[in-house]
C-alpha positions as CSV (number, residue, x, y, z in Angstrom):
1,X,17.1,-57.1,-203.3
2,X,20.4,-56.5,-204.5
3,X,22.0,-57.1,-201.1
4,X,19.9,-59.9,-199.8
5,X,21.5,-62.6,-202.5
6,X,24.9,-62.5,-200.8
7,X,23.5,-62.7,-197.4
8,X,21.1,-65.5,-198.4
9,X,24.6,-66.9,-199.8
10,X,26.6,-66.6,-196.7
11,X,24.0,-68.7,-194.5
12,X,23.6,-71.6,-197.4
13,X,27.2,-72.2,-197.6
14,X,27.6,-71.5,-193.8
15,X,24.7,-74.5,-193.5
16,X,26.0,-76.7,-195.9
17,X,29.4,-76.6,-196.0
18,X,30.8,-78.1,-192.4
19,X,33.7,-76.5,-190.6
20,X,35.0,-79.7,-190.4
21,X,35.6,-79.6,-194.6
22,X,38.7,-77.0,-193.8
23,X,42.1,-77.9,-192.9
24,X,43.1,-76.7,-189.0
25,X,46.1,-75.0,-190.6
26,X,47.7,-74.4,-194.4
27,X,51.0,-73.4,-194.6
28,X,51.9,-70.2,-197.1
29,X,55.4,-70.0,-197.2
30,X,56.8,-71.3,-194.7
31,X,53.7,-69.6,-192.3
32,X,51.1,-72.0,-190.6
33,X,48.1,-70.1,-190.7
34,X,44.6,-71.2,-189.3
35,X,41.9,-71.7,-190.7
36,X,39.2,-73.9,-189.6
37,X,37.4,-72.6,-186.5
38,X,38.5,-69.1,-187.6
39,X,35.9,-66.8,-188.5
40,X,37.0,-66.2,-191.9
41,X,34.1,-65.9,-194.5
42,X,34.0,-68.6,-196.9
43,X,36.1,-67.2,-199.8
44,X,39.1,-66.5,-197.5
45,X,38.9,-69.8,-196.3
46,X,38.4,-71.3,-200.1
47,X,41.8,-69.3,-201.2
48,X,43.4,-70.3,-197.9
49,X,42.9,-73.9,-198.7
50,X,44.0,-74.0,-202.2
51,X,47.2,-71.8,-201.6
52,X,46.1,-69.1,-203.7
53,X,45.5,-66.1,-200.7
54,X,46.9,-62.8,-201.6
55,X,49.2,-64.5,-204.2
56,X,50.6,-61.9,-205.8
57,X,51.6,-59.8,-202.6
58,X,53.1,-63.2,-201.0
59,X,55.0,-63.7,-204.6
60,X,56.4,-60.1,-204.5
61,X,57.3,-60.3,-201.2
62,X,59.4,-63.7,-202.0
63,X,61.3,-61.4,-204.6
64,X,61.9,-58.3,-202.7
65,X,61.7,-58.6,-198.7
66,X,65.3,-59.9,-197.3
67,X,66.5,-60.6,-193.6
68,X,66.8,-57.9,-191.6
69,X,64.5,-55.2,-193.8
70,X,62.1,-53.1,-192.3
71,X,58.8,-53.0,-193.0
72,X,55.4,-51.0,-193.3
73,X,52.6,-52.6,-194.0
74,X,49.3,-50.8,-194.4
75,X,45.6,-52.4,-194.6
76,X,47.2,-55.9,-192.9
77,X,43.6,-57.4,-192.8
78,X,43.6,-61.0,-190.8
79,X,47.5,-60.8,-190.4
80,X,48.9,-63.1,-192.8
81,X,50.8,-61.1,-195.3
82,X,52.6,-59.5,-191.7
83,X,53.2,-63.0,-190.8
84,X,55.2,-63.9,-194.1
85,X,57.2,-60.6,-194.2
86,X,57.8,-61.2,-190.0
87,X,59.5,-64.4,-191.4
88,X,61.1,-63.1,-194.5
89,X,62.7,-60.0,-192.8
90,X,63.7,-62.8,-189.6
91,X,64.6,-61.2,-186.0
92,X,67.0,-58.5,-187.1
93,X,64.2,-57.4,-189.2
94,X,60.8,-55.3,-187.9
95,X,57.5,-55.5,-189.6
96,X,54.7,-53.0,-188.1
97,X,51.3,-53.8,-189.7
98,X,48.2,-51.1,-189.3
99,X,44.2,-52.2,-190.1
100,X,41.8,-49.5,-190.4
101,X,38.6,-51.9,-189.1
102,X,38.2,-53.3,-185.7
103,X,36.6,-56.4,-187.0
104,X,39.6,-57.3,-188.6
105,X,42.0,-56.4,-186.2
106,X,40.1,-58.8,-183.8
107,X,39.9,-61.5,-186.2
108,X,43.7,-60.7,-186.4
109,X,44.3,-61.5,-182.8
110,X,43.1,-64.6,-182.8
111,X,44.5,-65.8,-185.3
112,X,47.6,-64.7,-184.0
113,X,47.9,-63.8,-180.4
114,X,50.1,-61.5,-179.2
């Protein structure tokens, strides 16, 4: 029972909230990132929109990461915390990002092809 309120969740906010409701892109410092069409569960798309995904990381990485750094990032999820650093560290910089789970890493890709 436990696991069937979160699934019966997922489908009423799938059916009643349109894809249409979220933006095509939100930028997160200085990073477009997609959204809508993206098959992001709702939460990710809900702290995408209101500029509030992984906001602790993105505010630590504003303090620390500087052009031309190198970076390891491990557990990259959908990409977005890779694409921040790719633009903190610039082009003399190097980020290499590594995801554990295959659903993510394709969700990944198409949010940002190679």
């Amino acid at each position: 029972m436990q696991n069937l309120f979160p699934k019966i969740r997922r489908i009423l906010l799938k059916a009643l909230v349109p894809e249409i409701y979220w933006p095509i892109k939100v930028d997160l410092d200085g990073v477009q990132v997609p959204v809508r069409g993206m098959p992001l569960n709702f939460g990710t798309k809900y702290w995408l929109k209101k500029g509030e995904y992984e906001q602790d990381e993105r505010h630590l990485i504003t303090k620390v990461l500087r052009p031309g750094l190198k970076v390891l990032e491990m557990g990259g999820s959908i990409g977005v915390l890779a694409q921040i650093i790719g633009e903190k560290v610039g082009p003399k910089g190097r980020v290499l990002s590594f995801e554990a789970s295959d659903r993510l890493v394709e969700i990944s890709t198409e949010m940002w092809p190679p």
